[in-house]
C-alpha positions, 0 to 999 in steps of 0.5 A: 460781901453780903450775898443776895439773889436778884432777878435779871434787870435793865442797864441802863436804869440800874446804873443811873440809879446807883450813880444817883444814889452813889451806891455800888455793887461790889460786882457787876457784870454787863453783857449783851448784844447792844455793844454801842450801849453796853459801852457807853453805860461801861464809860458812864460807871467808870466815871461815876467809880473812879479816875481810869487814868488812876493807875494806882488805883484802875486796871484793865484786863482784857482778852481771854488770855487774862491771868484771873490770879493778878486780877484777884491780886490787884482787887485785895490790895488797899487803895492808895489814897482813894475810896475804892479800887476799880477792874475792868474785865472785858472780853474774857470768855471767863463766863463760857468756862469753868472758872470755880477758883475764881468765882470762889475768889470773887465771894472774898472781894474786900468792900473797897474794890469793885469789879466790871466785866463786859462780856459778849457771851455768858453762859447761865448755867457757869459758877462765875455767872451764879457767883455774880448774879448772887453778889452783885448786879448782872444787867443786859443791854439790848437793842431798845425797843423801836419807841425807845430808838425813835426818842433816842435818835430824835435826841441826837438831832435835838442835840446838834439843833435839829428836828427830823420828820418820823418817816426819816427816823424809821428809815434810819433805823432801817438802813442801819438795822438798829444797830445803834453804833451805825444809826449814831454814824449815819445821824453825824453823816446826816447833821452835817448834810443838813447843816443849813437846814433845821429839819432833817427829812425822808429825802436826806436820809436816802441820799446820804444813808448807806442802805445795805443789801438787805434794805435794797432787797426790802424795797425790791421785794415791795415793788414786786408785791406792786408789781412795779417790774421796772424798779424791781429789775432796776434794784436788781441790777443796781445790787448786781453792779454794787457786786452782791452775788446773785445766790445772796439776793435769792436768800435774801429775796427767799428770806423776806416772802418767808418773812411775808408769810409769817406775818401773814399767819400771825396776823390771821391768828389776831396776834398783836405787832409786838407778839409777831415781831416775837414770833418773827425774831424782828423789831416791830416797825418791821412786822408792820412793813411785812404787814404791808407788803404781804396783803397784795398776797394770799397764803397759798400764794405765799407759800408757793413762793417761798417754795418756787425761790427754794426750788430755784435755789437747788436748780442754781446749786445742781448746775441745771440753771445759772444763778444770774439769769435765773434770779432775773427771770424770777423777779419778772415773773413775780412782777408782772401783773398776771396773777 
């Protein structure tokens, strides 16, 4: 097997490329924290490699209990009647360990066998991970950038006939935290919601979208920054009664004026969405909310939040306050309009 040296490339484009082209590497290992598309591109270059249901000429090794011997021995044998012979290998954990042998092994590979690992955890600096990335393809699938997500999950509506209004797209991909594989449930839930309707709208989504904790606190702490108290302590109760504890709406509440505040900063050093979101470990839509949301605020502000809910916190976890009514009294006091 020839040897190369490749720097860390795209998924997706890489595997429609040598699906294209009916070229493929010997190896190749997929890996990464988008499991929905890690997935579906797994499918689509198996298809593209062989008959899963071959089983003269597939096996499938997965966990990581697997025996690296049976799969080197199923990769050297010939293929019966067919091109190639196809392994998949798939949550092994064989790219956190030392495996020498086999990486050793996987150099031998005949030019008639290939072998697809799907794994959720690498390690860079393993000899399995060197050995793949010198001789065959090593491709990352992450969650896609927030243009990307918009003309994906535009796609899916044009797919069942429908059209769906831009503010409703970012409300779906707020309500499932661009996980990919939740948006893809929420958009089937929504289609057959809409079924007599040929625009899905903003409105459609909040009635039929499961919106997470996170997502309630998101539009509670907006109206606490409009000082709109009613719905603040309506939201409020609203998680209370969905049985979200107290202590976790107070992280959350914590988290997202911490959030504020880094927007804050970043957008007084004239950084860009993208290089915020960066900085901030979130999409881009999200920074432009955060964006929003900590203009009603200066940053002595800010800061004194964030360290007013870290000082309730540990009165809560010494027993000097009660977690509900504390948390309660916080949300009036930063809703109300004095300043």
């Amino acid at each position: 097997m020839a040897v190369k040296k490749q720097a860390e490339k795209n998924g997706m484009t890489v595997i429609n490329e040598h699906i294209k082209n009916n070229s493929f590497a010997g190896i190749y290992l997929l890996y990464g924290d988008e499991k929905y598309l890690m997935n579906q591109y797994r499918d689509k270059l198996l298809a593209a490699l062989t008959d899963v249901n071959d089983t003269m000429n597939f096996s499938r090794y997965i966990g990581e209990k697997i025996n690296t011997t049976d799969v080197i021995d199923f990769c050297e044998t010939m293929p019966f009647l067919a091109e190639r012979r196809v392994v998949l290998v798939e949550g092994s954990g064989l790219f956190k360990t030392s495996c020498e042998l086999f990486a050793d092994k996987l150099k031998e590979l005949p030019d008639t066998t290939v072998i697809v690992f799907v794994e959720t955890e690498i390690d860079k600096r393993n000899k399995l991970f060197k050995t793949v990335d010198a001789c065959g393809e090593v491709l990352c699938f992450h969650t896609p950038d927030d243009r990307t997500m918009a003309i994906w999950i535009k796609s899916l509506f044009k797919a069942a006939g429908k059209n769906v209004e831009d503010a409703a797209v970012f409300k779906i991909m707020e309500a499932a935290s661009s996980d990919m594989m939740c948006i893809k449930n929420e958009i089937e839930k929504l289609i057959c919601y809409a079924y007599e309707n040929d625009m899905v709208t903003l409105s459609d989504v909040e009635n039929v979208c499961i919106v997470g904790a996170e997502s309630k606190v998101f539009e509670m702490v907006d109206s606490i920054a409009r000082r709109d108290q009613s719905k603040a302590i309506h939201l409020y109760h609203e998680l209370l009664e969905n049985r979200e504890p107290a202590m976790r709406i107070l992280y959350l509440i914590t988290r997202q004026f911490d959030m504020m505040l880094k927007a804050k900063l970043c957008m007084s050093e004239g950084k860009s969405d993208a290089q915020a979101a960066s900085v901030m470990g979130v999409q881009a839509w999200a920074v432009k909310k955060y964006s929003q949301q900590c203009k009603y605020y200066s940053l002595p502000e800010l800061k004194n939040i964030v360290e007013r809910c870290q000082d309730i916190d540990y009165r809560i976890k010494t027993g000097q306050t009660t977690d509900g009514i504390a948390v309660e009294l916080l949300i009036v006091d930063l809703s109300s309009n004095k300043s």
